[in-house]
GUPAMI-990494 format. One record per atom (N, C-alpha, C): residue in three letters; z, y, x; residue number from 1; atom name. Coordinates in pm, 1 decimal. Each point is the difference from the previous one (the first is absolute). Layout:
residues N
PT   rest         pz         py         px    nr   atom
PT    ALA          Z          Y          X   NUM     CA
...
This chain:
residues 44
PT   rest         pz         py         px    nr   atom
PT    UNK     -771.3     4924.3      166.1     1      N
PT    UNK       48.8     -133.3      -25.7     1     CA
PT    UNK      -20.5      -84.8      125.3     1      C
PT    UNK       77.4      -89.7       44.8     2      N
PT    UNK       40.8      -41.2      113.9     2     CA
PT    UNK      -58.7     -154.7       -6.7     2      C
PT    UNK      -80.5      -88.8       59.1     3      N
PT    UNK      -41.2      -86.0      -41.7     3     CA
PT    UNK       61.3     -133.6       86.0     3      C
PT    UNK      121.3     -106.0      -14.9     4      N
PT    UNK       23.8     -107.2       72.0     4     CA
PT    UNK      -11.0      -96.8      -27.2     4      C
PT    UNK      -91.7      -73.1       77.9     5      N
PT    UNK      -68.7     -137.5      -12.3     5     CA
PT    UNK       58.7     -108.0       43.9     5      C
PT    UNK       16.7     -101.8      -86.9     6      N
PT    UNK       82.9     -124.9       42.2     6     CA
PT    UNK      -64.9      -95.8      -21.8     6      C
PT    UNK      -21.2      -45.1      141.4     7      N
PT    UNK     -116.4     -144.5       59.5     7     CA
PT    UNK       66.1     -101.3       -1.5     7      C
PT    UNK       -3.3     -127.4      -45.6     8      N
PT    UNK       35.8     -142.5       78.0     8     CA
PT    UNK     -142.4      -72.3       25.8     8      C
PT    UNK       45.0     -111.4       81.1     9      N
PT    UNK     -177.3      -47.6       78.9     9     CA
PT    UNK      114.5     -126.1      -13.4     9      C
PT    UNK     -101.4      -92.4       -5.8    10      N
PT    UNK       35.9     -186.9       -2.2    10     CA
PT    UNK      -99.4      -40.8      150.2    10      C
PT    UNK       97.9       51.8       62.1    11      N
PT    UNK     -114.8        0.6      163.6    11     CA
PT    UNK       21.2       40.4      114.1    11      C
PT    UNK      -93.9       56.7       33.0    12      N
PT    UNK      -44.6       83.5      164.0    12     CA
PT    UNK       32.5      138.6      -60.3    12      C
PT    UNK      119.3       51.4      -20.5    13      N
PT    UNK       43.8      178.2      -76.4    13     CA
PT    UNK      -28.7       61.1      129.2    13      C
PT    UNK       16.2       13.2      122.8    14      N
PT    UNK      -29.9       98.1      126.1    14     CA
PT    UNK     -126.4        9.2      -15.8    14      C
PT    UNK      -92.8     -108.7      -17.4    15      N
PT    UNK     -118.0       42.5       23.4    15     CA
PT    UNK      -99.9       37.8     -126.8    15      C
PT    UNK       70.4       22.2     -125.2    16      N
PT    UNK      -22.8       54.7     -109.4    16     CA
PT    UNK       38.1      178.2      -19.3    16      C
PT    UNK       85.4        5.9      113.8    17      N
PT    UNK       60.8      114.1       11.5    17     CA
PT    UNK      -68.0       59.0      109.3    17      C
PT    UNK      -24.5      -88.7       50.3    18      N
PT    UNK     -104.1       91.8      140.8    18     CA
PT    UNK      -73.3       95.5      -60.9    18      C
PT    UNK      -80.5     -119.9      -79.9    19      N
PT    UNK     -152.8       34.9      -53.1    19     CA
PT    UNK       10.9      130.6     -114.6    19      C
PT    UNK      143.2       -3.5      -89.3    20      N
PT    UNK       -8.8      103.5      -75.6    20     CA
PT    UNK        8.1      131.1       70.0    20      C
PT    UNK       41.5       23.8       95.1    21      N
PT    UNK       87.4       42.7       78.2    21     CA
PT    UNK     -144.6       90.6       50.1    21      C
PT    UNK     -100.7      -33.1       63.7    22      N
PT    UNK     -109.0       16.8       21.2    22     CA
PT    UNK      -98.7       44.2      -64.0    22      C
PT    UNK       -5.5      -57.7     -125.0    23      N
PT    UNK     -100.9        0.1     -169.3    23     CA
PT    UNK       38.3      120.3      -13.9    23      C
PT    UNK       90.9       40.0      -35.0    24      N
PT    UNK       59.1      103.4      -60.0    24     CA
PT    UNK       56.4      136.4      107.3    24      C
PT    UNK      -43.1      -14.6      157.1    25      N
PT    UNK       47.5       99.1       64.6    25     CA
PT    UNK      152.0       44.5       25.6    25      C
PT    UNK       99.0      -71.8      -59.7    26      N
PT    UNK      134.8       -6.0       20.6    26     CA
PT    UNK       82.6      -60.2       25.8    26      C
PT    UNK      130.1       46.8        8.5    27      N
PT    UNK       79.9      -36.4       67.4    27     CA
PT    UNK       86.9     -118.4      -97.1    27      C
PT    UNK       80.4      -55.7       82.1    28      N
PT    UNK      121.3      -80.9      -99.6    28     CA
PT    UNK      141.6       83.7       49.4    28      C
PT    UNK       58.6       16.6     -123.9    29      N
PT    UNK      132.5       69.0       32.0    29     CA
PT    UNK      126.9     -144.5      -53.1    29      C
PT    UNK      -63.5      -62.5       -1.9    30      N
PT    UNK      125.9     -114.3      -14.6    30     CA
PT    UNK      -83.9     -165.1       -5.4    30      C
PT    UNK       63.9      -63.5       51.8    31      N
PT    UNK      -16.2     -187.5        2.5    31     CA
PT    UNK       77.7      -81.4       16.0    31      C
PT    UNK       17.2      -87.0     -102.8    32      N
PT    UNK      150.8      -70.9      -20.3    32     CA
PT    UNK      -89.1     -145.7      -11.2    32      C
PT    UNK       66.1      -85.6       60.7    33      N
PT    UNK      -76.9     -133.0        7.7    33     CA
PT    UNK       94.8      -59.4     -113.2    33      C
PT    UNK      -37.8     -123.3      -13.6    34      N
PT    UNK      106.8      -73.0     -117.2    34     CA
PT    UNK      137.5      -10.0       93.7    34      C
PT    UNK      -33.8      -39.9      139.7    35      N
PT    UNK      141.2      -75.3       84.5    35     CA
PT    UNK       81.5      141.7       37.1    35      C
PT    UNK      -88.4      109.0      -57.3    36      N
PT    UNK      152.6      106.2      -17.6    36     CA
PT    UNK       79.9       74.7      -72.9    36      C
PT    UNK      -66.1     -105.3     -109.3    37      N
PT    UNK       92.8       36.5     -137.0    37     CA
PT    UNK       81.4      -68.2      -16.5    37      C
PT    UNK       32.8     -147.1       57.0    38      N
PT    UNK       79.7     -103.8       30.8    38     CA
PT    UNK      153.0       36.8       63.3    38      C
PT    UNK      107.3       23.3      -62.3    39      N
PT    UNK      123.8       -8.0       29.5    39     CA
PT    UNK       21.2      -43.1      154.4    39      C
PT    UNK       73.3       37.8       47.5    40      N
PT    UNK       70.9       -7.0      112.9    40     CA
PT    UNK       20.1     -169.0      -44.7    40      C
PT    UNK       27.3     -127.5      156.4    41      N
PT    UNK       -9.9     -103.6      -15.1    41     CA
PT    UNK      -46.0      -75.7     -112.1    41      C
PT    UNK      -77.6       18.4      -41.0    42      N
PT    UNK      -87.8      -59.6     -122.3    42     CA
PT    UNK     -147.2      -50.8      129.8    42      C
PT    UNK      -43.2      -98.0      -83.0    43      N
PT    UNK     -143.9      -45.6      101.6    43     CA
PT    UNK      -55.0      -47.1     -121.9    43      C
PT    UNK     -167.8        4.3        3.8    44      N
PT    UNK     -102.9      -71.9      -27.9    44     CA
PT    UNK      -31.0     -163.2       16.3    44      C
């Protein structure tokens, strides 16, 4: 069984990701910020 974890952070997410990243001895195989789930000419 294949296990995928889905994080959101109200914050500093790189440096939440560092740290898991480290804690846990692995790698990240994917990171999508909010501003790149955002449509083509769309803005914040």
């Amino acid at each position: 069984m294949k296990v995928t974890p889905y994080l959101t952070f109200a914050g500093n997410c790189a440096e939440a990701m560092t740290y898991y990243k480290s804690a846990l001895r692995s790698k990240l195989s994917m990171v999508m910020t909010f501003a790149d789930m955002m449509p083509e000419g769309l803005s914040v």
